[in-house]
Every structure is written in structure tokens, then in C-alpha cells.
N, C-alpha and C positions, 0 to 999 in steps of 0.2 A: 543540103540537097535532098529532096525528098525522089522515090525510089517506089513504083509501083509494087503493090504484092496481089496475088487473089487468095480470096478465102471459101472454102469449101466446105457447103455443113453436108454433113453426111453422116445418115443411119446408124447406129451403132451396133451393126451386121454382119457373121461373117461375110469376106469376101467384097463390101462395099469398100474399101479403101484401095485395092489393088483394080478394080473395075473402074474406078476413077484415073488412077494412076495408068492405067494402062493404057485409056483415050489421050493422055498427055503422049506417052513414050510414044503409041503408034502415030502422032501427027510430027514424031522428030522436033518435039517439044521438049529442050533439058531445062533440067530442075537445077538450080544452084543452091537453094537452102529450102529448106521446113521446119514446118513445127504441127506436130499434132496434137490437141487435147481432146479431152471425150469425159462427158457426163456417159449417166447409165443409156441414156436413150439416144444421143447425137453423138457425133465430134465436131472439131471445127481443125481442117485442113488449110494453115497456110504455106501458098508457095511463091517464092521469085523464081520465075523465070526469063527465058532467056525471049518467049515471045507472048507477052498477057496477052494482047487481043487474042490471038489464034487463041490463044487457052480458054480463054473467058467465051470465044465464041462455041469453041467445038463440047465444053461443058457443059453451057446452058444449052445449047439443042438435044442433048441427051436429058435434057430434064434436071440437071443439076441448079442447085441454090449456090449461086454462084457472086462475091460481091470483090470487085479491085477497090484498094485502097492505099494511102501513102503511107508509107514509114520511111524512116531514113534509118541507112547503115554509116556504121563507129568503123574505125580499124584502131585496133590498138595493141600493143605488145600482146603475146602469147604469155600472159606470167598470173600471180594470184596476186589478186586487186585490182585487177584492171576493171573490170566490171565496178566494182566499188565507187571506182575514181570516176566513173563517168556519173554514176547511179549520184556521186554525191553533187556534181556540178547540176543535175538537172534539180536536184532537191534544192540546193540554192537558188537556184531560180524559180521556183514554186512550179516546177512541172512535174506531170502524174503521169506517171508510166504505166500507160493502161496493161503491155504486155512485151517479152523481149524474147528475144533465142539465139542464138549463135553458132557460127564455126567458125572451123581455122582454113585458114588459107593452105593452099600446097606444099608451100615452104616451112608449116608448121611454127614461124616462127611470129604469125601476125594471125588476129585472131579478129573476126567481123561478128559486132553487135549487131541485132537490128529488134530497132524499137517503135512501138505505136504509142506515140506522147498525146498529150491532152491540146497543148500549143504547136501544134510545129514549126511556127514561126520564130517565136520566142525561146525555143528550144532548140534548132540551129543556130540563132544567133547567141544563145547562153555557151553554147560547145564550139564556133567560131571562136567567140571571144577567147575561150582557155587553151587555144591553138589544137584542139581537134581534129582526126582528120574525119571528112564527112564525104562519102563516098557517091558517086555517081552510079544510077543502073548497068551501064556500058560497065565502069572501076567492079563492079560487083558481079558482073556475069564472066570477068575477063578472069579472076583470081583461082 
């Protein structure tokens, strides 16, 4: 199941990440997971939320570079190798993991991948096939 995310490139400024952040919190926009990287001069802000359009709208009318796109989220044990064991099922199938990041669930005891693959087709049916679980936007905003 693929699983909308948006990506936010922004300045690499003080105080440009919470001025971003802040348009999301004041529209009663929650954030379920991130991930932020950052060269010298940008970052690149991604987030699932619990409402993309609203996000993606009130973003770009503040002038933000703002781009939604699919990934799909893993769940898998809370333990060491679990990343591994999925990282190795998509290598078997010749998929390129453009990029990943994760948390854990409330219960700490389950732990959500999410990945931007090269295939996404071919890459939930490679992780269907090894009994996977592959999560829904709703299964990912709920945990």
C-alpha cells in the first residue's frame, strides 16, 4: 500500500524549520513521523500527516516548495535486524531504496519503516510475497 508523504525544501536558516512547522501545528495539522536532512544551503523536510492536502495547501501559499509523494510504511518487530531483513528482501528483488526513516509505535514494541523505493510496485509485491505487513495511511496515522 502506498501512503502519501510531503516534502519540504527549506533554507538552511535559523528559525526556517519551526516557521514551517508552526503553519502545520496552527492549521491542527498532526505530524505522525519525519525526517529531516540538510546540505550547507537547504534541508529537505519530510512529513506524513494526518491531512496532506490541507498541508500541501496552506504551505505553498506561504511560498513554500512544497512536493507530496508515495512511500509505503513496513511494521515490523521492535528488535535489531529488522531493518536488515526487509533492506534484504528489497535487494533480492533489485529495488533501490532511494531513502528511509522510522519510528516506533506507542506500544514500543512494533516499529514503522518508511521507504521511498525505485519500484513501488514491484516492491510491495516483493514484501507481500515474504508475508510483510505493509501499512495503510489511516494503519499509520492511527498508531
Amino acid at each position: 500500500m502506498k501512503i502519501k508523504q510531503i516534502s519540504l525544501f527549506l533554507e538552511n536558516t535559523s528559525g526556517r524549520l519551526v516557521d514551517a512547522l508552526s503553519l502545520v501545528s496552527e492549521a491542527n495539522i498532526n505530524i505522525r513521523a519525519l525526517s529531516l536532512s540538510d546540505t550547507s544551503d537547504f534541508g529537505i523536510l519530510r512529513l506524513i500527516v494526518n491531512d496532506v492536502d490541507k498541508a500541501h495547501q496552506i504551505l505553498t501559499e506561504k511560498h513554500y516548495t512544497v512536493l507530496k509523494s508515495d512511500v509505503i510504511a513496513v511494521e515490523v518487530e521492535d528488535r535489531p535486524g529488522a531493518l536488515v531483513d526487509i533492506l534484504k528482501i528489497l535487494k533480492g528483488a533489485e529495488i533501490n531504496v532511494e531513502y528511509t526513516y522510522a519510528f516506533v509505535e506507542r506500544s514500543a514494541d512494533r516499529a514503522i519503516l518508511v521507504f521511498r523505493i525505485d519500484d513501488m510496485e514491484k516492491g510491495i509485491q516483493a514484501l507481500n510475497a515474504e508475508g510483510v505487513t505493509l501499512l495503510s495511511s489511516e494503519e499509520v496515522l492511527s498508531r
